[in-house]
N, C-alpha and C positions, 0 to 999 in steps of 0.2 A: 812069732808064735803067740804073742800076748795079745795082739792085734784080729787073731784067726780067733782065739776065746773067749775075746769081748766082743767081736762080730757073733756067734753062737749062742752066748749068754744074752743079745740083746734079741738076737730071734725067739728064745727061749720065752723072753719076756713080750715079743709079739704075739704069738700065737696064745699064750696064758691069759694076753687081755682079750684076745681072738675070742678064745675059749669064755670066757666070764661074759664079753659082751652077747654070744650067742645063746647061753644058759637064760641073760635074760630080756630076749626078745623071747625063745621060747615058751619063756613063763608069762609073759606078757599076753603073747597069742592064744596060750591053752584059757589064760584068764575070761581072755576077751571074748574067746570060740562058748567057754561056759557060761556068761554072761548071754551070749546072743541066743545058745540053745536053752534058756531059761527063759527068756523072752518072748521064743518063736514057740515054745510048745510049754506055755505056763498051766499050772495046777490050778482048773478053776473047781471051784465046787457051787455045784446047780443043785438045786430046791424043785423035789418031786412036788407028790399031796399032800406034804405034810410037811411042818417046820422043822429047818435043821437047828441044831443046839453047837456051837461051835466054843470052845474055850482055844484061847490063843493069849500071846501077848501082840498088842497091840501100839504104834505110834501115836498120840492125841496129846495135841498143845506142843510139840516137841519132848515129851518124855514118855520113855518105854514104859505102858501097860500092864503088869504081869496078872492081873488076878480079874481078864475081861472075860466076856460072852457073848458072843454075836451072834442073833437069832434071824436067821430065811424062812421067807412064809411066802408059801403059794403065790400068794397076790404082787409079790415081789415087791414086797416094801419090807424093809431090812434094817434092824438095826445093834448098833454096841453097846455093851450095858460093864460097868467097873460095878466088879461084886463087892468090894472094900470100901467104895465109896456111896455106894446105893444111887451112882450117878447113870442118868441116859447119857451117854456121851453122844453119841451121831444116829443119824436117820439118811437112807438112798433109796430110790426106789432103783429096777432095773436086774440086774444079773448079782449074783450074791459073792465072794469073795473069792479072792487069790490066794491060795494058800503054800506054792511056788517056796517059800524061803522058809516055810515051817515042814516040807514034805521033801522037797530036793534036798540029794547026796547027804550034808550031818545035820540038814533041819539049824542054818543058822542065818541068818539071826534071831529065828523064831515070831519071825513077822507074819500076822493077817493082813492083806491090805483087800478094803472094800471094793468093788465096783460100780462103775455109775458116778452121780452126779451128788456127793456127800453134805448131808444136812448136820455140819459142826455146831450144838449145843453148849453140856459146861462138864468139865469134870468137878467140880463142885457138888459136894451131897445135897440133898435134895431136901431132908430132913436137916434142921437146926431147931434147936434153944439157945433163946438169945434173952440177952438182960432187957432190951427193948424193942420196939418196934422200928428202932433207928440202926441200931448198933447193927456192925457189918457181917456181913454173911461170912463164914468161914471158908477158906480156900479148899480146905482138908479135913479128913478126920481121921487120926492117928489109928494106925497101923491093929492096937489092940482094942479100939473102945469100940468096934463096930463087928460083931460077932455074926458072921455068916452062919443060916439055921437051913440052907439049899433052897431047894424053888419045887413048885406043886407045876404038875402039868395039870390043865384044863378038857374037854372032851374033845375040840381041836389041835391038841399039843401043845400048846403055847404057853408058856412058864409064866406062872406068880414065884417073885425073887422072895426072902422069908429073911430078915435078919433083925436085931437087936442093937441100937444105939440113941442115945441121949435119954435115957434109962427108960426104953418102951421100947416095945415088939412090933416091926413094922413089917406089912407085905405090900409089895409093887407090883401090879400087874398093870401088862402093857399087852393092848388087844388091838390087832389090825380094824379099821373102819370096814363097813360092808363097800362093797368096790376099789377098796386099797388107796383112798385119798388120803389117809389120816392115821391115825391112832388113836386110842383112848388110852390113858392113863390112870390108873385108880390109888392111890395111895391109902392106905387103913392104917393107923395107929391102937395100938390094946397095951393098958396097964401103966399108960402114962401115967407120972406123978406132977407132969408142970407142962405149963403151954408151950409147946411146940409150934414151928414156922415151918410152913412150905414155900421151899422158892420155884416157881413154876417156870421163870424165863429171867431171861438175862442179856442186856445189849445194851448198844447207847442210845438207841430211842427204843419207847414203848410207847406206841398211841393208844387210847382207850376208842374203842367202834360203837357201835349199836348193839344190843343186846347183848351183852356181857361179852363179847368179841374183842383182841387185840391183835394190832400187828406188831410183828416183834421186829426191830432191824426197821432198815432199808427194804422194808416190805418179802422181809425173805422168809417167811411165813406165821401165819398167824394163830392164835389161842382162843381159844372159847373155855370158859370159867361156869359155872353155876353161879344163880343171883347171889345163892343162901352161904354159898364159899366165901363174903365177904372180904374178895382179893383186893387190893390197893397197888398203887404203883408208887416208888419210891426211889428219888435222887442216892446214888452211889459217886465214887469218884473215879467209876469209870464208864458212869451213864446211867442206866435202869434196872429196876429190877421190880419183878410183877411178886409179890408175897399172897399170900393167906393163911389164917390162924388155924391152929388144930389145938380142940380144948380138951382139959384134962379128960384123962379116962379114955373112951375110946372113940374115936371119930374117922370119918373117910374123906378123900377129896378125890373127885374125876374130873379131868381137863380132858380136852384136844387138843391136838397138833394138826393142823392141815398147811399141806403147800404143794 
């Protein structure tokens, strides 16, 4: 009899791991099936006649984004801008973004991911006051010291970003080129009290070109400066950086980007 119960009790315990292993291959497969139908039929969002405004978080450098904006424009030249940081982070030209894991079932992990072929910049603010002309660019700008004031649309759509830090009122307006090679970038400072620094680029090389032209990188795209910008290029400890000065009171800079 004791022999009939522990034959029973031991099938009891087959089909229970029976049971467990089948719960999860199940779980395994539905995983795998929603993975692949997220895949095969992803959330893209296309850019009519006019620019789309997208707020997302975003991945850049390997840390989650929470406070981006990534702007699609006609000409299909695209980029992500950190409203905390008043940084351009990336540039693509091509099809505008996958918005898949911000729109699918609970919207998680709340990722944007771009499309195309991505022109990785800095999350570094753009805007610094520095004790010198040496001293190092800042990585960050704390959470409270950089006061978001929103963004002005333009008569083509296209946003001036408006915020406040390093005690002046700064507007960033980033304009597609005519035929979509480039961008123009204008940076305005109003109400400074001290000179301020623009860091325009950042890599381990920075060549200086002809007519106020630089390439930035391993030739992965290049800069044009105005003469009267008085931009210089300067040794860091992790390569280059292209600066120019912004003097008290109120003053503008506009570069290019082309690649």
């Amino acid at each position: 009899m004791q022999s009939i119960v522990s034959l029973f009790n031991n099938q009891n315990k087959s089909m229970t791991i029976c049971k467990r292993v089948m719960c999860c291959v199940a779980f395994f497969i539905c995983c795998a099936t929603n993975t692949w139908a997220q895949s095969a039929n992803p959330y893209i969002l296309n850019v009519g006649n006019k620019p789309y405004l997208l707020r997302s978080y975003l991945m850049f450098e390997g840390k989650k984004r929470t406070h981006v904006i990534s702007v699609g424009t006609p000409e299909k030249l695209n980029y992500s801008y950190d409203l905390k940081q008043g940084a351009l982070l990336q540039l693509w030209h091509g099809q505008f973004i996958d918005v898949t894991e911000m729109w699918h079932d609970r919207g998680e992990p709340q990722l944007a991911k771009p499309l195309g072929t991505v022109l990785s910049l800095s999350a570094a603010p753009a805007i610094a006051a520095l004790a010198n002309q040496n001293a190092a660019w800042p990585d960050s700008i704390a959470f409270d010291d950089l006061q978001n004031k929103g963004y002005v649309l333009d008569k083509s759509k296209m946003p001036t970003f408006l915020y406040s830090s390093n005690g002046a009122d700064i507007s960033d307006k980033i304009a597609v080129q005519s035929g979509g090679g480039g961008i123009d970038r204008t940076i305005s400072i109003s109400n400074s009290k001290g000179l301020l620094y623009c860091r325009i680029a950042a890599a381990t090389t920075i060549e200086a070109l002809k007519n106020n032209t630089y390439s930035i990188g391993n030739k992965a795209y290049s800069v044009k400066v105005p003469a009267e910008a008085k931009a210089f290029i300067r040794k860091t400890k992790n390569g280059q950086e292209l600066i120019a000065p912004l003097a008290n009171g109120t003053e503008s800079l506009t570069y290019s980007l082309i690649w």
